[in-house]
Structure formats: structure tokens, C-alpha cells
N, CA, C and O of each residue as an XYZ file, in Angstrom:
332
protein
N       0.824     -1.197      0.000
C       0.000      0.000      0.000
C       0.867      1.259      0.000
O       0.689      2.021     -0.950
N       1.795      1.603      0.934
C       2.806      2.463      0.762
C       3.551      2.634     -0.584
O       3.827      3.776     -0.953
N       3.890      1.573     -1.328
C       4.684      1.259     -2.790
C       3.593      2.496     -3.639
O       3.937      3.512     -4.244
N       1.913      1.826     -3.349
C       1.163      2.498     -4.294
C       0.921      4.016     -4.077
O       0.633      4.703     -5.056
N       1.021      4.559     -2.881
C       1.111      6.180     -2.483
C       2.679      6.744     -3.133
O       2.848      7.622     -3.979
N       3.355      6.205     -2.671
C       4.738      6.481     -3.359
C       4.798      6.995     -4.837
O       5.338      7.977     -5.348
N       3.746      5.562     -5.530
C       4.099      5.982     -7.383
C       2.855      7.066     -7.491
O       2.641      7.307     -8.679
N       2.137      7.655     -6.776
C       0.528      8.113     -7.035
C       1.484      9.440     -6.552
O       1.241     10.384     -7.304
N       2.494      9.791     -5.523
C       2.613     11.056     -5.325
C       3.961     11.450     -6.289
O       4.426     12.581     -6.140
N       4.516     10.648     -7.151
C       5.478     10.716     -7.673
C       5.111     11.246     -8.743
O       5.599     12.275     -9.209
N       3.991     10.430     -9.353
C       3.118     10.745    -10.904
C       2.074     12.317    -10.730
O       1.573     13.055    -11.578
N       2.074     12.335     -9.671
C       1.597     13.658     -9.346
C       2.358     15.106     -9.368
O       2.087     16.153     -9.956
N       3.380     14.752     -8.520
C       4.714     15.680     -8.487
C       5.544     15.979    -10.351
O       5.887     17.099    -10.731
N       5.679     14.801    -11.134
C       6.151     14.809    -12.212
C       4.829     15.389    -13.080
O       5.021     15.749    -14.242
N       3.781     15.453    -12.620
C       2.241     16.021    -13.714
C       2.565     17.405    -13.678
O       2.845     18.020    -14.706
N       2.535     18.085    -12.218
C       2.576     19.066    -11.930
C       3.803     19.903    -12.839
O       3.649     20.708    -13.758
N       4.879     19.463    -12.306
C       6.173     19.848    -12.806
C       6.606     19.968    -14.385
O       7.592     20.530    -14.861
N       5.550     19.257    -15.040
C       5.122     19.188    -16.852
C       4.214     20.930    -17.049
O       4.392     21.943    -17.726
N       3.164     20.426    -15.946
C       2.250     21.157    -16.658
C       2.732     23.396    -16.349
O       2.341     24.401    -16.944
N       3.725     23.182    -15.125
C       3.881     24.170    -14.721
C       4.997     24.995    -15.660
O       4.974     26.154    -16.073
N       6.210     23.682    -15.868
C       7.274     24.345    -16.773
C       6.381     24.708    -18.537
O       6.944     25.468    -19.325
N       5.286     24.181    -18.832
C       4.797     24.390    -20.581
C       3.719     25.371    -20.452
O       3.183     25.870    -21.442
N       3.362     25.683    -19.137
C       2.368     27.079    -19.122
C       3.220     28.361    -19.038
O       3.029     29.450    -19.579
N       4.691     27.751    -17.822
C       5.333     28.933    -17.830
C       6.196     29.254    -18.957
O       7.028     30.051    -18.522
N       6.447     28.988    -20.404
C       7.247     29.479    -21.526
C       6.505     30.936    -21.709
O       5.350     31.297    -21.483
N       7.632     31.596    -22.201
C       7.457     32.449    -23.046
C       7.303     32.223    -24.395
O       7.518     31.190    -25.029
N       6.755     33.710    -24.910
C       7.072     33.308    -26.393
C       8.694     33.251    -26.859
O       9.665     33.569    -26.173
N       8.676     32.722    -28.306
C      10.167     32.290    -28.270
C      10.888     33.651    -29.025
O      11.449     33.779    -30.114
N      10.550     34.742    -27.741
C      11.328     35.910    -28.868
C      12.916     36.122    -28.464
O      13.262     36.241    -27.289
N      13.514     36.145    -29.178
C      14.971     36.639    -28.926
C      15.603     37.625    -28.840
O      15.390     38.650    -29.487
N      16.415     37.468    -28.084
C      16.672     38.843    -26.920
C      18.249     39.132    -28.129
O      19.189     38.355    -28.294
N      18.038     40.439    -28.754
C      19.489     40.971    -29.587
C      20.682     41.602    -28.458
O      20.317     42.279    -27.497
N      21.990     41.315    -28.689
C      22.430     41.287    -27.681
C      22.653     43.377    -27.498
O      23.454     43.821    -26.676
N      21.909     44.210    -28.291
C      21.745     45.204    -28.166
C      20.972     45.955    -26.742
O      21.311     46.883    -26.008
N      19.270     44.654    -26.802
C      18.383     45.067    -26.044
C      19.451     44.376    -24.250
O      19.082     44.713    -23.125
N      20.564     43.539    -24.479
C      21.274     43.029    -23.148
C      21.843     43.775    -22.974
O      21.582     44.411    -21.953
N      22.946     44.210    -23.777
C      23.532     45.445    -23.134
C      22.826     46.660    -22.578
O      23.314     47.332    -21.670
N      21.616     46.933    -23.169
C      20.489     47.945    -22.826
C      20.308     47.416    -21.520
O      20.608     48.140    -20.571
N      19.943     46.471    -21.349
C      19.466     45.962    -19.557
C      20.114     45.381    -18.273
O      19.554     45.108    -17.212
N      21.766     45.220    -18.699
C      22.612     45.300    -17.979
C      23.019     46.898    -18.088
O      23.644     47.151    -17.058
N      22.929     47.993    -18.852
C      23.444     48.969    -18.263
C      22.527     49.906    -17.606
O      22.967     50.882    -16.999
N      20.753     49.553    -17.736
C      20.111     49.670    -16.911
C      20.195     49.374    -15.541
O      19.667     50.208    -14.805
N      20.718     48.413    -15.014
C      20.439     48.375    -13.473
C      21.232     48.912    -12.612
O      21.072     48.478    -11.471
N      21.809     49.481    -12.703
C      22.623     50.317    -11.710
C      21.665     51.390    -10.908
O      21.462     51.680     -9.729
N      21.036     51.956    -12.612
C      20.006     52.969    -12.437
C      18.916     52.547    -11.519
O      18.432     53.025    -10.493
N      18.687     51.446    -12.268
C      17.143     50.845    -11.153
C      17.433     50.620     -9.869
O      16.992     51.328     -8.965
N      18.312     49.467     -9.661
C      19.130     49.740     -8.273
C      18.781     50.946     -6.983
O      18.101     50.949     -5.957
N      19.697     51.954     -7.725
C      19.914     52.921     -6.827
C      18.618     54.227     -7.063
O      18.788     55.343     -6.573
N      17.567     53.937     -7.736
C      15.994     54.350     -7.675
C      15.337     53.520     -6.555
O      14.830     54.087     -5.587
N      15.349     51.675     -6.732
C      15.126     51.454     -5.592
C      15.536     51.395     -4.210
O      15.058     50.723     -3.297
N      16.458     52.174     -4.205
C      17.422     52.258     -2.949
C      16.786     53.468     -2.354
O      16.597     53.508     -1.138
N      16.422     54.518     -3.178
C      16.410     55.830     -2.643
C      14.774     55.862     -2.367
O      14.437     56.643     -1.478
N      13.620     55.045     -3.074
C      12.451     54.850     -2.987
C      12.046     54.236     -1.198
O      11.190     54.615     -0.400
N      13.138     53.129     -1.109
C      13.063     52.520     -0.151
C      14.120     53.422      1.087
O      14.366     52.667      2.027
N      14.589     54.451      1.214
C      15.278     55.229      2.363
C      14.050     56.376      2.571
O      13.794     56.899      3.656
N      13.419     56.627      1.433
C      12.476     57.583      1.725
C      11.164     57.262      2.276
O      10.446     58.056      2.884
N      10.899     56.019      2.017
C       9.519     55.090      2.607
C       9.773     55.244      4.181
O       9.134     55.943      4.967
N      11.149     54.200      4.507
C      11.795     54.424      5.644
C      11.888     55.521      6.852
O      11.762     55.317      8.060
N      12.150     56.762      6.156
C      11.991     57.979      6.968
C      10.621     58.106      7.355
O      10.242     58.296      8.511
N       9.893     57.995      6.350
C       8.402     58.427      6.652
C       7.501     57.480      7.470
O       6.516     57.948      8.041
N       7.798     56.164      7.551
C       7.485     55.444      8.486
C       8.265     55.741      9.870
O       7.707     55.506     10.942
N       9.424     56.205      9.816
C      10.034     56.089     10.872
C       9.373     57.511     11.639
O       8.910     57.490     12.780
N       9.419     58.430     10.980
C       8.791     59.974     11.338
C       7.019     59.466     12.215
O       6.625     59.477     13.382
N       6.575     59.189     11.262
C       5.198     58.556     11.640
C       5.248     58.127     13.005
O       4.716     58.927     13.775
N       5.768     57.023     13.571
C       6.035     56.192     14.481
C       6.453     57.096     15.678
O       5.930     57.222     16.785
N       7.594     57.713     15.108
C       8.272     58.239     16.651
C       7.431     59.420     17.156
O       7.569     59.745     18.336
N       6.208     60.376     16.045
C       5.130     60.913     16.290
C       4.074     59.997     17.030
O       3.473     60.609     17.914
N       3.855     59.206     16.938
C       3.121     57.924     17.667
C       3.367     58.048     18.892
O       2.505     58.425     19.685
N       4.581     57.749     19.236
C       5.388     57.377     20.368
C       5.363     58.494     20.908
O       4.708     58.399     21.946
N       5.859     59.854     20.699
C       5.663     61.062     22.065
C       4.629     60.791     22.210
O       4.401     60.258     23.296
N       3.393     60.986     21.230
C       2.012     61.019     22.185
C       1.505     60.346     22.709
O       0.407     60.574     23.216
N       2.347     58.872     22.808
C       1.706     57.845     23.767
C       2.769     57.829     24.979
O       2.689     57.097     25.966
N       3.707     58.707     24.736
C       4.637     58.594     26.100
C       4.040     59.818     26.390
O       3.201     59.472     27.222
N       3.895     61.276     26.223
C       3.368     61.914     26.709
C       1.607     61.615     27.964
O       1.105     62.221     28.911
N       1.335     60.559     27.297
C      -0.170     60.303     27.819
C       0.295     59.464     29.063
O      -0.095     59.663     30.214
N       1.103     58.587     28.702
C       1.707     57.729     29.914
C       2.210     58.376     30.776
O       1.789     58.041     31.884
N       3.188     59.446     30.803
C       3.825     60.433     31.873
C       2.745     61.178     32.582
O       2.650     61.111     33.807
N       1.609     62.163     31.570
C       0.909     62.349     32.314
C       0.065     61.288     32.963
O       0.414     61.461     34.131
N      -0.638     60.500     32.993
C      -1.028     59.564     33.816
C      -0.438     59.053     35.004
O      -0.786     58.910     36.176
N       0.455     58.850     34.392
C       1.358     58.566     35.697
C       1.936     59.549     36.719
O       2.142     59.088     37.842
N       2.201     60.713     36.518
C       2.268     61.554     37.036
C       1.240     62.460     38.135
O       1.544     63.170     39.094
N      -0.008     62.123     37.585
C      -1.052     62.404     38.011
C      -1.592     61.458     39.210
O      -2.630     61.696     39.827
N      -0.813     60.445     39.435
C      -1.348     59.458     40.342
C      -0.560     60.162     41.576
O      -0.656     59.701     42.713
């Protein structure tokens, strides 16, 4: 009984693995090694766009937060203070 789960999850795993690699093709267009050099000398650029996208997200979450934080330490001091 085990032998027969074995070949049932095997034939399953190998179905899958057919049907996933022939949905995922592209079309068969070819890349000129013009448009490669175009997209290796692109990423530096992209790179350091997403670098600066993601330091500026950063601040503004971080700004947000530590605005959060006085006014919940402010509320806590007074409270506590008040006791």
C-alpha cells in the first residue's frame, strides 16, 4: 500500500512539474544582444531608484512612528504623574 502512495505522489509531483514548466514558456522571442547590453546597463540605475524609494519610505514610516510614540509617552507620563 505504501509502494502504491509512493508511485501516485510521484506521478503527481512529475504532472505538476510538466504542466507548470509548458504554461510557464514564453514566447520564443529573442533577446538581440543590443536590447542586453540595454538591460545590464540599466540596473545600476534601477538599483539605486530602488534604494532611494526605499530610504524615503523608511523615513516616513520612521517619522510617523516616533510621532506615535511622544504622544503615547506623553499620555503615559501624564497619567502617571497624576497618580
Amino acid at each position: 500500500m505504501n509502494k502504491l502512495k509512493e508511485y501516485i505522489m510521484i506521478t503527481v509531483t512529475a504532472l505538476a512539474f510538466m504542466l507548470i514548466t509548458g504554461i510557464a514558456k514564453a514566447d520564443d522571442k529573442a533577446i538581440t544582444p543590443a536590447e542586453f547590453g540595454q538591460a545590464i546597463a540599466s540596473v545600476p540605475t534601477k538599483v539605486a531608484t530602488h534604494i532611494s524609494n526605499e530610504i524615503s519610505e523608511t523615513k516616513e514610516f520612521q517619522k510617523a512612528n516616533w510621532a506615535d510614540m511622544k504622544f503615547k509617552w506623553k499620555g503615559f507620563k501624564e497619567r502617571f504623574l497624576s497618580n
